[in-house]
PDB file of the backbone (N, CA, C, O) and the ligand in Angstrom, with CONECT records:
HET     ZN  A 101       1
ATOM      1  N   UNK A   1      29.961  16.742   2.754  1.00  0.00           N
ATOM      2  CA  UNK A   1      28.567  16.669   3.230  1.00  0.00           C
ATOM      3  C   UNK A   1      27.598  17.201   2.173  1.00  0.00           C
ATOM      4  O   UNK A   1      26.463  16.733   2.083  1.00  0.00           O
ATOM      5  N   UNK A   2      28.037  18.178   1.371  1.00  0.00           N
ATOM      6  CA  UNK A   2      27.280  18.864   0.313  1.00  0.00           C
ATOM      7  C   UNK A   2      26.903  17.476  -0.377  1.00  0.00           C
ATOM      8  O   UNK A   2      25.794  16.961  -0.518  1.00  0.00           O
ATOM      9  N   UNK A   3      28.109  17.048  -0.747  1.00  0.00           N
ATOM     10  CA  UNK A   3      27.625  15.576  -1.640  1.00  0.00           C
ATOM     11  C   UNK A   3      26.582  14.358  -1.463  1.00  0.00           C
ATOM     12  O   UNK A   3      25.729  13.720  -2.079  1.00  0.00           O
ATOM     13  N   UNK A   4      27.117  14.445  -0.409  1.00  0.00           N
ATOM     14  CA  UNK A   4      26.488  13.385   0.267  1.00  0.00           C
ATOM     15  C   UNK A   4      24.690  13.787   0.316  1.00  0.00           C
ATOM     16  O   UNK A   4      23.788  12.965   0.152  1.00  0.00           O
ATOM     17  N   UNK A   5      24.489  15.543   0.637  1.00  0.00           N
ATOM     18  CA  UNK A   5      23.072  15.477   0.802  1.00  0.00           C
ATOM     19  C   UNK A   5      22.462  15.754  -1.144  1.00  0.00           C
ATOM     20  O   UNK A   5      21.239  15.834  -1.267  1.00  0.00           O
ATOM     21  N   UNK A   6      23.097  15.845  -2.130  1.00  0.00           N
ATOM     22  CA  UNK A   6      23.203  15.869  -2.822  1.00  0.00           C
ATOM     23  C   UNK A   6      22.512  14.848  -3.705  1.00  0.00           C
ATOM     24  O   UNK A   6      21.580  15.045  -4.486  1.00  0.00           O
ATOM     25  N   UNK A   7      23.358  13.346  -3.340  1.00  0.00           N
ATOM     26  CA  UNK A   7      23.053  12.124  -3.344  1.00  0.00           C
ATOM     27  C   UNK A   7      21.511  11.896  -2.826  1.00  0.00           C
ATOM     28  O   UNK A   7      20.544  11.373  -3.379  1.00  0.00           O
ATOM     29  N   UNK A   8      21.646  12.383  -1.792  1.00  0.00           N
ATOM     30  CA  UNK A   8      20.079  11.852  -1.116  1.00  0.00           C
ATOM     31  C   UNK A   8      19.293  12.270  -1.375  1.00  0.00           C
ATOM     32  O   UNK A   8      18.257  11.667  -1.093  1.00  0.00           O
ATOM     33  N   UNK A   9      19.160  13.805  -2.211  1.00  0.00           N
ATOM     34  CA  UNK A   9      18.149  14.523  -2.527  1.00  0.00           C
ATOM     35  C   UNK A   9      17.782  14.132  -3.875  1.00  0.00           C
ATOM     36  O   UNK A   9      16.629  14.409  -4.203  1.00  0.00           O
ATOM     37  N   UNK A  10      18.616  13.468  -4.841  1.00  0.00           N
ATOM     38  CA  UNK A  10      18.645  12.503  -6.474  1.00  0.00           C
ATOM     39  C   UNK A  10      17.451  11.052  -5.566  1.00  0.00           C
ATOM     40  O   UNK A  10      16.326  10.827  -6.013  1.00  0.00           O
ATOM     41  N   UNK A  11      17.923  10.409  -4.540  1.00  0.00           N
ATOM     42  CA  UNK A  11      17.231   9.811  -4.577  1.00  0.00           C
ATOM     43  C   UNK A  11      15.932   9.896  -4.233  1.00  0.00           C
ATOM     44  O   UNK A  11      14.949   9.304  -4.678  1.00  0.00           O
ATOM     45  N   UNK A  12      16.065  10.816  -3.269  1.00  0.00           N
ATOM     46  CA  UNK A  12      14.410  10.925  -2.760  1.00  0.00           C
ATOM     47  C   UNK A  12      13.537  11.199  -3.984  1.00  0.00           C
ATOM     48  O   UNK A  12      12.403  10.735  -4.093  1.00  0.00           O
ATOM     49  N   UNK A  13      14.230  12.120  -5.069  1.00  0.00           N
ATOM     50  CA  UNK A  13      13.700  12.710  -6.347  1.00  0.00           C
ATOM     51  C   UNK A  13      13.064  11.587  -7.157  1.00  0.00           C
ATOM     52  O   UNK A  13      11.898  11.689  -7.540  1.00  0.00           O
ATOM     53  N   UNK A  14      13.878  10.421  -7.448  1.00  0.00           N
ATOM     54  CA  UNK A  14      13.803   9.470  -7.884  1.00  0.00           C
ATOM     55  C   UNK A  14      12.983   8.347  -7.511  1.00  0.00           C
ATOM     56  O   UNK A  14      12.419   7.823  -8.472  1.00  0.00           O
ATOM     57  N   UNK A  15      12.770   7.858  -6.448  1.00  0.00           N
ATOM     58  CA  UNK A  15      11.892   7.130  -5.171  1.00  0.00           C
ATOM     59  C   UNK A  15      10.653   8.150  -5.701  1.00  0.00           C
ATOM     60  O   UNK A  15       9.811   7.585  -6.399  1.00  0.00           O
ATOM     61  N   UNK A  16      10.488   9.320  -5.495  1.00  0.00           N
ATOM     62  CA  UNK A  16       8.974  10.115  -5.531  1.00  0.00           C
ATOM     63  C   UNK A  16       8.549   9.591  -7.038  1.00  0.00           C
ATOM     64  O   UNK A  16       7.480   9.062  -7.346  1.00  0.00           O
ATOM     65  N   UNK A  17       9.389   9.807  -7.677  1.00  0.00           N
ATOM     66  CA  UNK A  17       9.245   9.737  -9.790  1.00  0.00           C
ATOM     67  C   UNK A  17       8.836   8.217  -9.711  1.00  0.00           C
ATOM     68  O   UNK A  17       7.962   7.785 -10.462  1.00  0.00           O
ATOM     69  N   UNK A  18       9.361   7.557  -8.961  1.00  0.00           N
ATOM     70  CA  UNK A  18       8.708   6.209  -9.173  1.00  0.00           C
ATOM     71  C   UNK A  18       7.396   5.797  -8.652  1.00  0.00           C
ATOM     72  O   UNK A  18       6.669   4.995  -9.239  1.00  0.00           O
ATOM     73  N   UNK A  19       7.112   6.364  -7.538  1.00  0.00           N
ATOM     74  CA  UNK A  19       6.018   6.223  -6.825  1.00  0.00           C
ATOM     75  C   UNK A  19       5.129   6.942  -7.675  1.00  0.00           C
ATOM     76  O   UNK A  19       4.008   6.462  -7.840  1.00  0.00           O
ATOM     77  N   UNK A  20       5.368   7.791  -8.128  1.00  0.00           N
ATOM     78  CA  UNK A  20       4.189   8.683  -9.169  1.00  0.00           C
ATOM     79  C   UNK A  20       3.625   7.918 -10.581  1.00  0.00           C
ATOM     80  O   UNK A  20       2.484   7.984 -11.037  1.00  0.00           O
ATOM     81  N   UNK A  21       4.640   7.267 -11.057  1.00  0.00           N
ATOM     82  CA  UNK A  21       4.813   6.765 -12.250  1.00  0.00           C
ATOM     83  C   UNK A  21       3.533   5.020 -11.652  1.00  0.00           C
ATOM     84  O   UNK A  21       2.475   4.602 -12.124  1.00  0.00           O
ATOM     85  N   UNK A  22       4.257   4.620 -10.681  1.00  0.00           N
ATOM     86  CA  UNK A  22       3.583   3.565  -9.824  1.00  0.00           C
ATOM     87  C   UNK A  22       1.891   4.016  -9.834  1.00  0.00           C
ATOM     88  O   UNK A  22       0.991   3.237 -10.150  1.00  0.00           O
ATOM     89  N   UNK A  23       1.757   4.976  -9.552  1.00  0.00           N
ATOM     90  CA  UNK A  23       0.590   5.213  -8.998  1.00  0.00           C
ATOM     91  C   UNK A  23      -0.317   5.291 -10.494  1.00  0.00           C
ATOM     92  O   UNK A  23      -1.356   4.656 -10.672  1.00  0.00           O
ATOM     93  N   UNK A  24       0.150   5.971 -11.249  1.00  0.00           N
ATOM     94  CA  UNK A  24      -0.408   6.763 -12.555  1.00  0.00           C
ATOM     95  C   UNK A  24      -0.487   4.903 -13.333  1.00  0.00           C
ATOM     96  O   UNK A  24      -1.427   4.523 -14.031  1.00  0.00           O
ATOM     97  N   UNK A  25       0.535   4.172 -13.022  1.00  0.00           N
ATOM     98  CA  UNK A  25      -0.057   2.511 -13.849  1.00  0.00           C
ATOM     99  C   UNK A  25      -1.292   2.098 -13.281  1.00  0.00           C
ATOM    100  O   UNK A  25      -2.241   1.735 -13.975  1.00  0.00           O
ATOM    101  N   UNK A  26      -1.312   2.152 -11.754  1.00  0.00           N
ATOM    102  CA  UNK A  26      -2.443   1.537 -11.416  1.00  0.00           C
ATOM    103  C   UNK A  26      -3.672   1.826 -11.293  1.00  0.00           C
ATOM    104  O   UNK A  26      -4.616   1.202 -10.808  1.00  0.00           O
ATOM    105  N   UNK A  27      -3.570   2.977 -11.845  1.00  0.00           N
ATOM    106  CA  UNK A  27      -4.983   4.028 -12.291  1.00  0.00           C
ATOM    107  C   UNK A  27      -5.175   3.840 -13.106  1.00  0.00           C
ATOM    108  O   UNK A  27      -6.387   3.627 -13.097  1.00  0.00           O
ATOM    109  N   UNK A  28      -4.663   3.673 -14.471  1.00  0.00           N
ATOM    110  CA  UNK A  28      -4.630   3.405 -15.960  1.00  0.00           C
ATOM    111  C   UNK A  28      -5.001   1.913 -15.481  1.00  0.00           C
ATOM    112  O   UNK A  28      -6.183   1.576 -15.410  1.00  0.00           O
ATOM    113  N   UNK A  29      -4.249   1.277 -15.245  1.00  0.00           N
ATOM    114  CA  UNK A  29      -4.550  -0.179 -15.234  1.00  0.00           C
ATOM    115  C   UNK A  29      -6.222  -0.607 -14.590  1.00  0.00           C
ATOM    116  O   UNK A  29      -6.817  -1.665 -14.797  1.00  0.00           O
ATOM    117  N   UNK A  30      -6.599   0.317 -13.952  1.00  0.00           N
ATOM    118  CA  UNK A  30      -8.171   0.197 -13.103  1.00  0.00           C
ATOM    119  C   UNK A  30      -8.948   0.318 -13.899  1.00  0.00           C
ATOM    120  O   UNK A  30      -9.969  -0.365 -13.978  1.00  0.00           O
ATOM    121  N   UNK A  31      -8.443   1.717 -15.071  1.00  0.00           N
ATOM    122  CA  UNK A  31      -9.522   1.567 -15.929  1.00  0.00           C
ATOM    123  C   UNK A  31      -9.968   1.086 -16.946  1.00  0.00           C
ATOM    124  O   UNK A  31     -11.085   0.996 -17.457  1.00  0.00           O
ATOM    125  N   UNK A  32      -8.285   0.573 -17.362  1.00  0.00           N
ATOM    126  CA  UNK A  32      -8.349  -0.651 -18.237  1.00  0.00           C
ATOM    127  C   UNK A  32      -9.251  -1.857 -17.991  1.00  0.00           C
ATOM    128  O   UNK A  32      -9.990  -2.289 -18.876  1.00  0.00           O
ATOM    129  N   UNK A  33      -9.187  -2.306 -16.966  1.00  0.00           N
ATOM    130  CA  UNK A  33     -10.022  -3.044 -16.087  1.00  0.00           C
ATOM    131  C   UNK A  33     -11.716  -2.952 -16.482  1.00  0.00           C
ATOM    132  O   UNK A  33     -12.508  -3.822 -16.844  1.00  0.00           O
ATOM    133  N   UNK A  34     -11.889  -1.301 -16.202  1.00  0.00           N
ATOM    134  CA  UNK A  34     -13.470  -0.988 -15.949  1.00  0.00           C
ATOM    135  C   UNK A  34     -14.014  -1.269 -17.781  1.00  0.00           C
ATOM    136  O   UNK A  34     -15.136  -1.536 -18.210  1.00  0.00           O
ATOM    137  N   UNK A  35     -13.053  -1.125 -18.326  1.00  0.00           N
ATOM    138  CA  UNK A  35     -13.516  -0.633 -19.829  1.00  0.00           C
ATOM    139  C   UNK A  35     -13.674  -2.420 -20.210  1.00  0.00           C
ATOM    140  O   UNK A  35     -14.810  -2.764 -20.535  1.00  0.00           O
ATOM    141  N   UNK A  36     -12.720  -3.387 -20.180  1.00  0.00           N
ATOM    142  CA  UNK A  36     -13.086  -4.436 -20.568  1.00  0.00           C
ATOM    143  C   UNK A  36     -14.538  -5.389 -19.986  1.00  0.00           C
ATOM    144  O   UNK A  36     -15.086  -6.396 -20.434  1.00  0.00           O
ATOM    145  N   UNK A  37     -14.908  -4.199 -18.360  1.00  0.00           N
ATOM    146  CA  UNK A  37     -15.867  -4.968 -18.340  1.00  0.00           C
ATOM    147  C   UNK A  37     -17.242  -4.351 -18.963  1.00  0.00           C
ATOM    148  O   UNK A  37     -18.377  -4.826 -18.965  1.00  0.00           O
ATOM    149  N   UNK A  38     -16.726  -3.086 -19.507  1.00  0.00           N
ATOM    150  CA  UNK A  38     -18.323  -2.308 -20.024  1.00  0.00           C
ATOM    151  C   UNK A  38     -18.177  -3.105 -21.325  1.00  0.00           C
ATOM    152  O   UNK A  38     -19.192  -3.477 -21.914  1.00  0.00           O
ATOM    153  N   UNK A  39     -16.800  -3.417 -21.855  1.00  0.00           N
ATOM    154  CA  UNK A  39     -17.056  -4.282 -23.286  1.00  0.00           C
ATOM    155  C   UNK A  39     -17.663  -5.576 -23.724  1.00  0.00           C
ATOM    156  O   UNK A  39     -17.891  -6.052 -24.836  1.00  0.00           O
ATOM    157  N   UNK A  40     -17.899  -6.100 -22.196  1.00  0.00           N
ATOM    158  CA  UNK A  40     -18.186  -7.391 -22.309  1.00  0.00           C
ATOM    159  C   UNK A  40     -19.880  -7.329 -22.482  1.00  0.00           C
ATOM    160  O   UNK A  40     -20.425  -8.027 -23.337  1.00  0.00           O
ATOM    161  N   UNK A  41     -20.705  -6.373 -21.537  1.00  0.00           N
ATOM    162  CA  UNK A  41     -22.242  -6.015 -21.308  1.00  0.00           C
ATOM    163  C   UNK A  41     -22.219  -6.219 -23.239  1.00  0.00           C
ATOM    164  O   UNK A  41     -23.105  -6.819 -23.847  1.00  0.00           O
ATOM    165  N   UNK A  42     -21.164  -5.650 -23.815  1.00  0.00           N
ATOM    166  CA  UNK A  42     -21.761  -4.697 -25.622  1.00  0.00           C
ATOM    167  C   UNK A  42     -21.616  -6.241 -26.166  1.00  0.00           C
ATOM    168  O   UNK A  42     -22.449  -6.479 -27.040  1.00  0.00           O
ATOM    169  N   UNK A  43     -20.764  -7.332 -25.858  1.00  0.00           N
ATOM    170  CA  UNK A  43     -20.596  -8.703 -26.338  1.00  0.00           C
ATOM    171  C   UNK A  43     -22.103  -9.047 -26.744  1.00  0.00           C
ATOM    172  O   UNK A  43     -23.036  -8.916 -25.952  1.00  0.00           O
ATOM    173  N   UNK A  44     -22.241  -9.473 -27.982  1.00  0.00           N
ATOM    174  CA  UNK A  44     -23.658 -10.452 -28.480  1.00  0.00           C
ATOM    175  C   UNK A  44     -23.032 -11.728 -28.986  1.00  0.00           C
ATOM    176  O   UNK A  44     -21.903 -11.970 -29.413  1.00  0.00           O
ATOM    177  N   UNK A  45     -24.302 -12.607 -28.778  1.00  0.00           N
ATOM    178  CA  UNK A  45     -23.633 -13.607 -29.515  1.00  0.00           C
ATOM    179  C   UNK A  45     -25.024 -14.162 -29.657  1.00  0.00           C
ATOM    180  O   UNK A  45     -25.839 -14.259 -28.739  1.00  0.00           O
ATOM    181  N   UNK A  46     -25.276 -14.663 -31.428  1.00  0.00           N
ATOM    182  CA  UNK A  46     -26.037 -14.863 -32.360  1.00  0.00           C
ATOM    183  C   UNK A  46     -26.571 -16.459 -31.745  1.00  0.00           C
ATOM    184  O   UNK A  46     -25.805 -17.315 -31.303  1.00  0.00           O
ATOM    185  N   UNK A  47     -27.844 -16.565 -31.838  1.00  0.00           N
ATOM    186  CA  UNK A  47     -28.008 -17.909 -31.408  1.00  0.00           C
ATOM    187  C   UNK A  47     -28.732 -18.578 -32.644  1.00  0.00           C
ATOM    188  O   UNK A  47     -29.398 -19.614 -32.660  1.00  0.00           O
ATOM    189  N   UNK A  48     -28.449 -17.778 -33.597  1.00  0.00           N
ATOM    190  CA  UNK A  48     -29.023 -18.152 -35.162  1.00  0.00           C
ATOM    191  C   UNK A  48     -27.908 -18.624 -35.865  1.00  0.00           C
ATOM    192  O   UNK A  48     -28.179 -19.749 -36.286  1.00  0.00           O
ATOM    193  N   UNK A  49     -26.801 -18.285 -36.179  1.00  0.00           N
ATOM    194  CA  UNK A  49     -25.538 -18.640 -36.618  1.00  0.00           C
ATOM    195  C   UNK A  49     -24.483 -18.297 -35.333  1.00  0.00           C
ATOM    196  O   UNK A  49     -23.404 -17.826 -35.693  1.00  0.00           O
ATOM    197  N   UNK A  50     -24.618 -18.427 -34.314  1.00  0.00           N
ATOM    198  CA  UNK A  50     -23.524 -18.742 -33.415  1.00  0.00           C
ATOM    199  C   UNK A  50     -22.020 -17.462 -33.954  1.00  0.00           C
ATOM    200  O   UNK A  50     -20.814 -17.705 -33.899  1.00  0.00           O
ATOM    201  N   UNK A  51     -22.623 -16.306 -34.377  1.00  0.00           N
ATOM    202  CA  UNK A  51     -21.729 -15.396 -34.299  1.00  0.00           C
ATOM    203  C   UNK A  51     -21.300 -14.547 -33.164  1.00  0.00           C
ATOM    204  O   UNK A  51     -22.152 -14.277 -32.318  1.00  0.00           O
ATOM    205  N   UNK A  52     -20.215 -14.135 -33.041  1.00  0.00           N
ATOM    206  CA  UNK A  52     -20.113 -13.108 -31.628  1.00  0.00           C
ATOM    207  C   UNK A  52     -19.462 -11.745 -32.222  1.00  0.00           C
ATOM    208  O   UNK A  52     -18.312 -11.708 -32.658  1.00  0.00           O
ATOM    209  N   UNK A  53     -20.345 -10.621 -32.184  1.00  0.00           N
ATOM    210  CA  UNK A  53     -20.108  -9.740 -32.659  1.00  0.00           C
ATOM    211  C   UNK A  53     -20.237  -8.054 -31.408  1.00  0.00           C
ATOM    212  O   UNK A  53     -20.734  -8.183 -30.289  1.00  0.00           O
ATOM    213  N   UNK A  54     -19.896  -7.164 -31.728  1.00  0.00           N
ATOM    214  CA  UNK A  54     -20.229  -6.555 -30.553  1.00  0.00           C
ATOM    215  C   UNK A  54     -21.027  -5.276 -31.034  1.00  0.00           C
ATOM    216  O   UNK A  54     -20.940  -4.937 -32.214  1.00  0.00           O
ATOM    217  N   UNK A  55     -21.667  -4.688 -30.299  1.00  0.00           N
ATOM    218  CA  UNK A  55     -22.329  -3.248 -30.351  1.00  0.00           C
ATOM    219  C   UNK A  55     -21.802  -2.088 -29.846  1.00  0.00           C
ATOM    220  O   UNK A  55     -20.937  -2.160 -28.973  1.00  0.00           O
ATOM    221  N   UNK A  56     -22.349  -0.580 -30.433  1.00  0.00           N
ATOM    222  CA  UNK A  56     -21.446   0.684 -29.552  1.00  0.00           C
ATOM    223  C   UNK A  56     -22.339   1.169 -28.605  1.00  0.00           C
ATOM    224  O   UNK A  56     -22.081   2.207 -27.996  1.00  0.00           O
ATOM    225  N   UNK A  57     -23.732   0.308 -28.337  1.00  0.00           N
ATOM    226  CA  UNK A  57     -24.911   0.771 -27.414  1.00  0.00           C
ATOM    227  C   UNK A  57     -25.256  -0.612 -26.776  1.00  0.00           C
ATOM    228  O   UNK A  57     -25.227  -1.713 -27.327  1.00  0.00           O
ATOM    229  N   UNK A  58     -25.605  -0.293 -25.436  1.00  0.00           N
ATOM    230  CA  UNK A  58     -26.138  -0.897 -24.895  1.00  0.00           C
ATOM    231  C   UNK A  58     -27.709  -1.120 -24.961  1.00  0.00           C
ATOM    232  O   UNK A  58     -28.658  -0.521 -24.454  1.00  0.00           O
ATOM    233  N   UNK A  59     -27.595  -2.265 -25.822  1.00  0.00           N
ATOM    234  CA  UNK A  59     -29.420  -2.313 -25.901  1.00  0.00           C
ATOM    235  C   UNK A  59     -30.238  -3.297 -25.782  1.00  0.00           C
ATOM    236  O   UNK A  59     -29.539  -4.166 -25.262  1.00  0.00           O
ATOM    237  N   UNK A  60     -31.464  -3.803 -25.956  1.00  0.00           N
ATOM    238  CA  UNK A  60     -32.306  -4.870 -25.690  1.00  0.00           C
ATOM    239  C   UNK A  60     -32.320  -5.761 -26.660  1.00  0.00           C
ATOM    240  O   UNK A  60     -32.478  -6.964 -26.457  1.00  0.00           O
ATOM    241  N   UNK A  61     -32.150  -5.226 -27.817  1.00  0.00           N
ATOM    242  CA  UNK A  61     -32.578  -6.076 -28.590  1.00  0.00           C
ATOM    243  C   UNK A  61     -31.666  -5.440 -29.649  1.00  0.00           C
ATOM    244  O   UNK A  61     -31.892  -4.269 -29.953  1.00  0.00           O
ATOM    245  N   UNK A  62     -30.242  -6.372 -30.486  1.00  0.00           N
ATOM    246  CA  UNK A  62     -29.412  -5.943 -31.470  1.00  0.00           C
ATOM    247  C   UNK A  62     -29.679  -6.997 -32.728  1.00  0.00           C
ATOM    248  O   UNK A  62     -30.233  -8.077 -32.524  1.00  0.00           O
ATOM    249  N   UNK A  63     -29.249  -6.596 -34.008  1.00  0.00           N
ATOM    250  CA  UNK A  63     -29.466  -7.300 -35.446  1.00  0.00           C
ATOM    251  C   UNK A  63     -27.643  -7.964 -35.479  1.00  0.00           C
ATOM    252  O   UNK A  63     -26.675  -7.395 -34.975  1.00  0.00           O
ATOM    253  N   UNK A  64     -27.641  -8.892 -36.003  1.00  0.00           N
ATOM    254  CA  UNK A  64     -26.878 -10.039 -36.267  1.00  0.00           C
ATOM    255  C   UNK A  64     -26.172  -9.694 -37.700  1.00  0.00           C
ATOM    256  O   UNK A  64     -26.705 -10.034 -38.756  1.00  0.00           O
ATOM    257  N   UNK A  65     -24.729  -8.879 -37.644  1.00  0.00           N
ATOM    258  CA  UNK A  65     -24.481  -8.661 -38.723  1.00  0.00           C
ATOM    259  C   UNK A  65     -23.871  -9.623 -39.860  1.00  0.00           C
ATOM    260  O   UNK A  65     -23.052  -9.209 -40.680  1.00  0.00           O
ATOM    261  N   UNK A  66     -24.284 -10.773 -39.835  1.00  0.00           N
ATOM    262  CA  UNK A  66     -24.015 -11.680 -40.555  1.00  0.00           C
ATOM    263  C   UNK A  66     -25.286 -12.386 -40.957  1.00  0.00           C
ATOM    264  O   UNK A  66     -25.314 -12.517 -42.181  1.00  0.00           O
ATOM    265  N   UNK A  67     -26.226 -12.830 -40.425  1.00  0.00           N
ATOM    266  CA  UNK A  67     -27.328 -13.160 -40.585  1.00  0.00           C
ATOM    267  C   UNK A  67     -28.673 -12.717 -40.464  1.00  0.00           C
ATOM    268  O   UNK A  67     -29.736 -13.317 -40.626  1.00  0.00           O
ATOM    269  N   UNK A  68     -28.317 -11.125 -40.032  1.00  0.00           N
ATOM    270  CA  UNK A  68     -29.547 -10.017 -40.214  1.00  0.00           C
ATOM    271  C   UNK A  68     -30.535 -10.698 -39.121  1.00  0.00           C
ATOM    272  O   UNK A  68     -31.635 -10.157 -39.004  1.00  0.00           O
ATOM    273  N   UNK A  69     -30.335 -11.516 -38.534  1.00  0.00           N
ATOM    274  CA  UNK A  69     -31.601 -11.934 -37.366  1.00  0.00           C
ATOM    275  C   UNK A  69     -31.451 -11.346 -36.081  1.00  0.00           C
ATOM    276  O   UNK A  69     -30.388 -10.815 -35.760  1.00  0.00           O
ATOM    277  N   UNK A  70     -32.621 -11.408 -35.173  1.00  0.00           N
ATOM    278  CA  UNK A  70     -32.642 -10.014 -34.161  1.00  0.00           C
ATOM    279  C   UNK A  70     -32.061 -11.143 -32.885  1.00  0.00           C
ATOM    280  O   UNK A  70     -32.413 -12.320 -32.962  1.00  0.00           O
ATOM    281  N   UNK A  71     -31.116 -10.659 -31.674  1.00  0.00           N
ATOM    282  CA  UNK A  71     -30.618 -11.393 -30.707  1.00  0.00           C
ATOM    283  C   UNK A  71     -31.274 -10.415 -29.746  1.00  0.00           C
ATOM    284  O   UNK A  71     -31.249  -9.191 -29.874  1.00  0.00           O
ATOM    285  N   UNK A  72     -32.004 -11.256 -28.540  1.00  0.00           N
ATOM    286  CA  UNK A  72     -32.850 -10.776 -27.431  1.00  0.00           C
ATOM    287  C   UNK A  72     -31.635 -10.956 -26.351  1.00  0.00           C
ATOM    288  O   UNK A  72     -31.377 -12.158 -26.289  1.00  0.00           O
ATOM    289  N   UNK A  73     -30.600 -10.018 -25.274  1.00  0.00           N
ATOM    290  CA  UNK A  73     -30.504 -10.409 -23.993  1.00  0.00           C
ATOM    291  C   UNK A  73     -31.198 -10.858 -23.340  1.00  0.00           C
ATOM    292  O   UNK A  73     -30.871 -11.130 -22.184  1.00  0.00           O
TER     293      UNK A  73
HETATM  294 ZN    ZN A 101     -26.348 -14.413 -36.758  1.00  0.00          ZN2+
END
């Protein structure tokens, strides 16, 4: 019987380690999520030479690092 509860106490251990591990992806994975969509707002794209380049600010009005011309959102 020792064994046996032995056994069951590896698994419950194991079942919890997974559920934790489970949980900790889909948190990471959410914010993976949140971050590709704040990356997309920083996306420009040049309507002077049709470049797509990105920014580290969110702003109104960014310069075109290929053709130095100003892109309006
Ligand atoms: Zn450009």
């Amino acid at each position: 019987m020792i064994k046996l509860d032995f056994v069951v106490g590896i698994s419950m251990y194991l079942v919890l380690f997974l559920c934790i591990v489970f949980c900790v992806w889909l948190i990471s994975r959410k914010e993976k999520d949140r971050g590709v969509y704040l990356d997309e707002r920083l996306v420009w794209f040049c309507t002077v030479c049709a470049y797509t380049y990105f920014t580290s600010r969110q702003e109104a009005i960014s310069v075109c690092p290929r053709c130095s011309s100003y892109n309006k959102k």
